[in-house]
MDTraj code that builds the backbone (N, CA, C; nanometers):
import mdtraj as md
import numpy as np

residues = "UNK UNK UNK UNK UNK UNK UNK UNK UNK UNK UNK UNK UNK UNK UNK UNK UNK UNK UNK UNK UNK UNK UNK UNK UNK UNK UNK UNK UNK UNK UNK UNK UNK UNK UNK UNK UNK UNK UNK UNK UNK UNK UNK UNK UNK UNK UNK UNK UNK UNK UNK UNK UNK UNK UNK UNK UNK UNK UNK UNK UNK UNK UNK UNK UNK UNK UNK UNK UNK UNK UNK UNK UNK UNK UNK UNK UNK UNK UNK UNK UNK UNK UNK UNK UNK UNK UNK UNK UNK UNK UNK UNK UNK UNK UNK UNK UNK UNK UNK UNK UNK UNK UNK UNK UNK UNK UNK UNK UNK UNK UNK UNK UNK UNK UNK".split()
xyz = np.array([
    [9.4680, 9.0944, 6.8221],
    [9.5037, 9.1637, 6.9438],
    [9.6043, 9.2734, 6.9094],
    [9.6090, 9.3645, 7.0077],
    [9.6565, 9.4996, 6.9625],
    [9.7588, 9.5761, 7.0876],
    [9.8204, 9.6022, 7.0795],
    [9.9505, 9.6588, 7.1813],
    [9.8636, 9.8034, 7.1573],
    [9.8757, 9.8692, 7.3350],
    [9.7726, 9.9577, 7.3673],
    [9.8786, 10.0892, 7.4079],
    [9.9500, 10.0001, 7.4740],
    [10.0511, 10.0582, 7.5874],
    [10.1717, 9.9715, 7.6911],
    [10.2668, 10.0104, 7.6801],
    [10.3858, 9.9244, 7.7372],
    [10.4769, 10.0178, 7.8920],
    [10.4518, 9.9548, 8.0105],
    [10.4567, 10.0207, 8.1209],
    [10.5733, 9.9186, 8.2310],
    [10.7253, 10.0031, 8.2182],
    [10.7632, 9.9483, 8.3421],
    [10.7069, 9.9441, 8.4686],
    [10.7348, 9.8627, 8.5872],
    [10.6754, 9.8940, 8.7189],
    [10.7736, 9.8469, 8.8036],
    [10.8256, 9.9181, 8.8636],
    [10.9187, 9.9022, 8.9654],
    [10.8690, 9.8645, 9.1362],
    [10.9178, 9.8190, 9.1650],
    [10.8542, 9.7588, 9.3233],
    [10.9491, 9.8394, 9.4115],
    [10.8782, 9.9279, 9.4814],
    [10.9731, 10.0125, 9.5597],
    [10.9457, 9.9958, 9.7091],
    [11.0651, 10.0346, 9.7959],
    [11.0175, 10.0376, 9.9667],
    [10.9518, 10.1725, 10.0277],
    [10.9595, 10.2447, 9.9369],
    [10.8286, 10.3690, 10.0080],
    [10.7856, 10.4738, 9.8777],
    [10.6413, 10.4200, 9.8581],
    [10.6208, 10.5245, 9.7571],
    [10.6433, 10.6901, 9.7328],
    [10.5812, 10.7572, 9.8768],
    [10.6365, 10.8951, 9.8831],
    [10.7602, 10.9047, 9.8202],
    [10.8613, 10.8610, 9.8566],
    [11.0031, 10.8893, 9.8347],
    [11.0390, 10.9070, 9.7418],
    [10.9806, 10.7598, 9.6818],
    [11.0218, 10.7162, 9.5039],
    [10.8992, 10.8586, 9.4056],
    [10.8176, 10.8608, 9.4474],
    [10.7507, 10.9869, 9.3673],
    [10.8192, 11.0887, 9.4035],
    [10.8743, 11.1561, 9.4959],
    [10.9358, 11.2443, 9.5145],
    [11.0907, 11.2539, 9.4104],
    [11.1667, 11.1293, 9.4220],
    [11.2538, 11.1057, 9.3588],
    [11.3003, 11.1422, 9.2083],
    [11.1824, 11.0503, 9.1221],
    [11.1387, 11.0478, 9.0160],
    [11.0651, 11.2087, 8.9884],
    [10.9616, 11.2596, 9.0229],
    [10.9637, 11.3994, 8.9731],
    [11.1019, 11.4852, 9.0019],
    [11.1523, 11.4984, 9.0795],
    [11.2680, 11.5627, 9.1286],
    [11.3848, 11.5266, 8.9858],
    [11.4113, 11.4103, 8.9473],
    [11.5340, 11.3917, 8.8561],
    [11.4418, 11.3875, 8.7266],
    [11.3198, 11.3592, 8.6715],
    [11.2488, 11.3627, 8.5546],
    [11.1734, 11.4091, 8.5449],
    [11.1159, 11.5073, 8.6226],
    [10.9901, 11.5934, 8.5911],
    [10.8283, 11.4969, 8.5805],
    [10.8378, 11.3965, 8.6322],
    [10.7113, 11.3160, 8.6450],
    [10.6329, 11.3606, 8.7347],
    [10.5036, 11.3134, 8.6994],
    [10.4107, 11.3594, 8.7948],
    [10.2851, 11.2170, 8.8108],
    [10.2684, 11.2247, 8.8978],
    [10.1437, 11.1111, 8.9468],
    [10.0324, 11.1994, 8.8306],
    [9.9869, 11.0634, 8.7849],
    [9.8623, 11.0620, 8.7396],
    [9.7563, 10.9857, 8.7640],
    [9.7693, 10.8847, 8.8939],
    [9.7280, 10.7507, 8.9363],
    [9.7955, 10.7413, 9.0556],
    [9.6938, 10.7101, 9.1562],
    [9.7308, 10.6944, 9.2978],
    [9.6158, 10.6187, 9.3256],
    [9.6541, 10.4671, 9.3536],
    [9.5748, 10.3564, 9.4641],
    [9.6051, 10.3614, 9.5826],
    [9.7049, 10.3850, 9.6158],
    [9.7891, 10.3635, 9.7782],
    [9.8662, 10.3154, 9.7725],
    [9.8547, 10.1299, 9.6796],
    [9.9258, 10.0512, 9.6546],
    [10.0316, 10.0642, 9.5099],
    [9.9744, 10.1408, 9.4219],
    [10.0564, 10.1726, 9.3248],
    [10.0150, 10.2965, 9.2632],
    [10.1314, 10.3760, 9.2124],
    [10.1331, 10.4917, 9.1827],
    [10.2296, 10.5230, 9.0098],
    [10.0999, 10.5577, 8.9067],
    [10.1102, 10.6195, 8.7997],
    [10.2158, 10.7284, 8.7992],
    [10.3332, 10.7901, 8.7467],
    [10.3842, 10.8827, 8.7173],
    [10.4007, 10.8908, 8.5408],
    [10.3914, 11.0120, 8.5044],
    [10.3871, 11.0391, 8.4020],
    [10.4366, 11.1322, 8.3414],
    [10.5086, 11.1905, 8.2226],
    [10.5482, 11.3878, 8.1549],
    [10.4107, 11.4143, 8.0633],
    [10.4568, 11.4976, 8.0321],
    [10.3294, 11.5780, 7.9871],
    [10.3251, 11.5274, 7.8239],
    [10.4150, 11.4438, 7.7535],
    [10.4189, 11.3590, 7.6334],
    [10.3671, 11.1903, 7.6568],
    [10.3103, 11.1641, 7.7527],
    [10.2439, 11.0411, 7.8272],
    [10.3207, 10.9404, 7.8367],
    [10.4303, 10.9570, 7.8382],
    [10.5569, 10.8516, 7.8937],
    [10.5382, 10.8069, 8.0710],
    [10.4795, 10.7094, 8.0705],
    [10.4858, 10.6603, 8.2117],
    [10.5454, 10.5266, 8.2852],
    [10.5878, 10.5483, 8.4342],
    [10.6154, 10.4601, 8.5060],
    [10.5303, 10.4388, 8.6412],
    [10.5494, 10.3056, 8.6839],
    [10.4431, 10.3003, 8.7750],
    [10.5574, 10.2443, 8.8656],
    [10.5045, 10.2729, 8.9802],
    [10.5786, 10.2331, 9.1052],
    [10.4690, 10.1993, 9.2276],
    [10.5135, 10.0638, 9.2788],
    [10.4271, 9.9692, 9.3510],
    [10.5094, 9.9225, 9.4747],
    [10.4386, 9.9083, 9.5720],
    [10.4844, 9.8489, 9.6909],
    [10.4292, 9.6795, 9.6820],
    [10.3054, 9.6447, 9.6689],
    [10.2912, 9.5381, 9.6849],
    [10.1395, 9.5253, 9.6499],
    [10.1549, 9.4238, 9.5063],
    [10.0004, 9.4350, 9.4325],
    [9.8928, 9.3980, 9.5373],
    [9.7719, 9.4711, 9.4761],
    [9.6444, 9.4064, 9.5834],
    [9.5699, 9.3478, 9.6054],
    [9.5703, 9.2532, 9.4833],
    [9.4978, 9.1321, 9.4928],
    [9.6083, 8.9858, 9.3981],
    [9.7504, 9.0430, 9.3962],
    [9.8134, 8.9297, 9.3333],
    [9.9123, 8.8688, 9.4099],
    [9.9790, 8.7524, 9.4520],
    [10.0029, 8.6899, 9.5185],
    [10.2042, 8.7919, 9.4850],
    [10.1956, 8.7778, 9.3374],
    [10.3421, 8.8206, 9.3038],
    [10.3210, 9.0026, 9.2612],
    [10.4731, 9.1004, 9.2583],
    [10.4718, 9.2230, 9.2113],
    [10.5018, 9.1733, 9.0584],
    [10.4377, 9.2585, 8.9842],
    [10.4383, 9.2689, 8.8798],
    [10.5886, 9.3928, 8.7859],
    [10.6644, 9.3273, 8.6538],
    [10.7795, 9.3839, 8.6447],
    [10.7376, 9.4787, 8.5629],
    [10.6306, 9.4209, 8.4499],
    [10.6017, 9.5358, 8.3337],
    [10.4475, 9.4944, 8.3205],
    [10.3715, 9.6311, 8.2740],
    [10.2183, 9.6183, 8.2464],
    [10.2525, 9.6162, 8.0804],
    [10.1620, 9.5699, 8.0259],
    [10.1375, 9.6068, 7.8913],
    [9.9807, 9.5939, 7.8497],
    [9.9227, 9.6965, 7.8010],
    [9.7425, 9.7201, 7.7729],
    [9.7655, 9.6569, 7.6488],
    [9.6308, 9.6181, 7.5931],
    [9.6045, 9.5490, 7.4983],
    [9.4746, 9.5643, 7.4383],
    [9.4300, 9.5036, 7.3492],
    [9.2456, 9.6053, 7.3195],
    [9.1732, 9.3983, 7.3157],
    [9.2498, 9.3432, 7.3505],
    [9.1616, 9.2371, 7.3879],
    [9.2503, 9.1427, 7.5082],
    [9.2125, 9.1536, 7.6107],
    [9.3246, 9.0592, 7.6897],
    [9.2538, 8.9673, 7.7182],
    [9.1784, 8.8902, 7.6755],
    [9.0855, 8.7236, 7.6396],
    [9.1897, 8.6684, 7.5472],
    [9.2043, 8.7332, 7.4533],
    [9.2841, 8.6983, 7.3228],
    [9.4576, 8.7000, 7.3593],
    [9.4817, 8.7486, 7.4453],
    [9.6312, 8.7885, 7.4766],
    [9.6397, 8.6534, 7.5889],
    [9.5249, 8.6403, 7.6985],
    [9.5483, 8.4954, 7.7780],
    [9.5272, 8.3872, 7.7134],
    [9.4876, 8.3583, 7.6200],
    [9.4601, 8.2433, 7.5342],
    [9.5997, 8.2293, 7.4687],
    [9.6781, 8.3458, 7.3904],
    [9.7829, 8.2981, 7.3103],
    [9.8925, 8.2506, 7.4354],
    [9.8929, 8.3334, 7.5517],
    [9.9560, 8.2857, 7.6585],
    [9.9719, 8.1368, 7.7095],
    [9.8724, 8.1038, 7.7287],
    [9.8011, 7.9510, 7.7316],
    [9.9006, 7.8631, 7.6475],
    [9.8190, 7.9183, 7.5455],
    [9.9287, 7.8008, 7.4111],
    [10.0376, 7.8042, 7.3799],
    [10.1244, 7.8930, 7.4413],
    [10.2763, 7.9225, 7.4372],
    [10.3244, 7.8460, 7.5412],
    [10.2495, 7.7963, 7.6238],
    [10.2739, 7.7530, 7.7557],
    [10.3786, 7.8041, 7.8514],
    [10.3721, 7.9136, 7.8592],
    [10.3619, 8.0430, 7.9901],
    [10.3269, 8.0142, 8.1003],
    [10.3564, 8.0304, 8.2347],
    [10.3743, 7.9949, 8.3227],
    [10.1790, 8.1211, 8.3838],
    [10.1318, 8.0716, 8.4336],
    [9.9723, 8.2308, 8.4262],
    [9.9963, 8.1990, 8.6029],
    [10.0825, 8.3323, 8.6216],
    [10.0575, 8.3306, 8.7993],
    [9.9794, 8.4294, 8.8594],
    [9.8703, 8.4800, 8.7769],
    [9.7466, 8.5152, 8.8381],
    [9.6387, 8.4894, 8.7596],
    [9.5468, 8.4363, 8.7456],
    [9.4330, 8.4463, 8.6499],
    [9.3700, 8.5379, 8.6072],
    [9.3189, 8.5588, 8.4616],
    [9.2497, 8.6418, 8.3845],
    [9.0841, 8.7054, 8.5156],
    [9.1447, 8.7689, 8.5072],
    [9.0220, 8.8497, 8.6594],
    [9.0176, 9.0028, 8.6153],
    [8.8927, 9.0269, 8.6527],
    [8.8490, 9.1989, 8.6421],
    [8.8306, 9.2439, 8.7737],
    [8.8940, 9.3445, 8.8073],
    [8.9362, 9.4050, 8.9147],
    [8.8453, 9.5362, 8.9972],
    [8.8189, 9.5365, 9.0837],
    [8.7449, 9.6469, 9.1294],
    [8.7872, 9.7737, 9.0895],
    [8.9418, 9.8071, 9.0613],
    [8.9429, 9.9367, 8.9757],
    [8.9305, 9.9418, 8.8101],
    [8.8598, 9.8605, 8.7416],
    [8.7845, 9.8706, 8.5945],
    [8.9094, 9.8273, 8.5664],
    [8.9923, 9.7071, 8.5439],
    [9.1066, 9.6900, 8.4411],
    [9.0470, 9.5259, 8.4369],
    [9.0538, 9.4664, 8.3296],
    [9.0579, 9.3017, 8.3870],
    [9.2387, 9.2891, 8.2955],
    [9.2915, 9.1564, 8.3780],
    [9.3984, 9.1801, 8.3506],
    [9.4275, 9.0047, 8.4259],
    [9.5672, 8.9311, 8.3659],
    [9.6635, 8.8374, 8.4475],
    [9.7948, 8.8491, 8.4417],
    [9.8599, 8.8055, 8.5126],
    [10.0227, 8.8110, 8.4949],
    [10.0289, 8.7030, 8.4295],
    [10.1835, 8.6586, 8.3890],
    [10.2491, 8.5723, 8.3358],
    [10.3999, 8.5404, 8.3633],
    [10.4438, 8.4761, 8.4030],
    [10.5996, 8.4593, 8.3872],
    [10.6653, 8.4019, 8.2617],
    [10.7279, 8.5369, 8.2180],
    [10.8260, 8.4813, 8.0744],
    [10.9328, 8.4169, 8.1003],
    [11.0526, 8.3732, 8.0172],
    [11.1080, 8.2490, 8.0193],
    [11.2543, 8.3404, 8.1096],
    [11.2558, 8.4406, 8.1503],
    [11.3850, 8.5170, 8.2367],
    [11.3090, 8.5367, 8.3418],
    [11.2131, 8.5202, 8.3580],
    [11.1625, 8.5014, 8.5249],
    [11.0628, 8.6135, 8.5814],
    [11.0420, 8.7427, 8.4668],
    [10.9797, 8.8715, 8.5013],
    [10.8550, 8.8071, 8.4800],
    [10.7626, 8.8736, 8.5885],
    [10.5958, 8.8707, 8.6265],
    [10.5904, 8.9813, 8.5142],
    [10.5001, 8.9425, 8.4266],
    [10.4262, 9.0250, 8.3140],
    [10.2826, 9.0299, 8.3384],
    [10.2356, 9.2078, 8.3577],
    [10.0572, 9.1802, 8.3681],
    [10.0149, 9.2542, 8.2446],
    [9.9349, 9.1553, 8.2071],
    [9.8695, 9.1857, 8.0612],
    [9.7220, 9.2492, 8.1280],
    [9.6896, 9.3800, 8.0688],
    [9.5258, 9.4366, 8.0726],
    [9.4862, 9.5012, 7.9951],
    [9.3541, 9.5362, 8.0519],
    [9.2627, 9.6348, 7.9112],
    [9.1458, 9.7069, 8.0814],
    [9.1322, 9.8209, 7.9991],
    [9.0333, 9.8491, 8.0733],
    [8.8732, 9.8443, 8.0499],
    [8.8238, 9.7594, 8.1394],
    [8.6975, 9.6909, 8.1534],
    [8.5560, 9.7926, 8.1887],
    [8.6212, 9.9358, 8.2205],
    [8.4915, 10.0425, 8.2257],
    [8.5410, 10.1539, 8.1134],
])
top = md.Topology()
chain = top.add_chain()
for i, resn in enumerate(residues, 1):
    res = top.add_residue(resn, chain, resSeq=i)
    for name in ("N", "CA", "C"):
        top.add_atom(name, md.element.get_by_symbol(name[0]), res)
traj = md.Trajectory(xyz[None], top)
């Protein structure tokens, strides 16, 4: 298994704002807009995502991290015995992906993209 990409995600109370915010003090720009969560990015592909409230997971998620096999990333999860508070699922926007809770309490979603 292979580290793809490593992505804070902040849970915010109004996305407009917080995109407004964030380009305004860092020069970010949306590169990803669900409704529910929003990609910002610079033009060196440094990104943050900012979320109101995931859309099919019970918990917000603290950090994404991509991976080039996330079968292999929920399995080592498994055997570490990790807390899996969403299950390994593929998602109507092409990612399959699960969270995890590490041992300080942050929701971790592990994915890969599935299209």
């Amino acid at each position: 298994m292979k580290l793809e990409r490593i992505v804070p995600d902040l849970t915010v109370a109004g996305l407009r704002r917080s995109i407004d915010e964030h380009a305004a003090v860092l020069g970010l720009e949306a590169v990803m807009d669900h409704g529910w969560i929003v990609t910002l990015a610079d033009s060196r592909g440094c990104q943050l995502n900012l979320l109101m409230r995931d859309a099919t997971a019970r918990e917000n998620l603290d950090a994404s991290i991509f991976v080039n096999d996330v079968e292999a990333a929920c399995g080592r999860t498994v055997e570490s015995g990790r807390e899996i508070v969403h299950p390994l699922t593929t998602e109507e926007w092409g990612v399959t992906r699960f969270f995890y809770r590490d041992g300080s309490g942050s929701v971790i979603n592990v994915g890969m993209h599935s299209h």
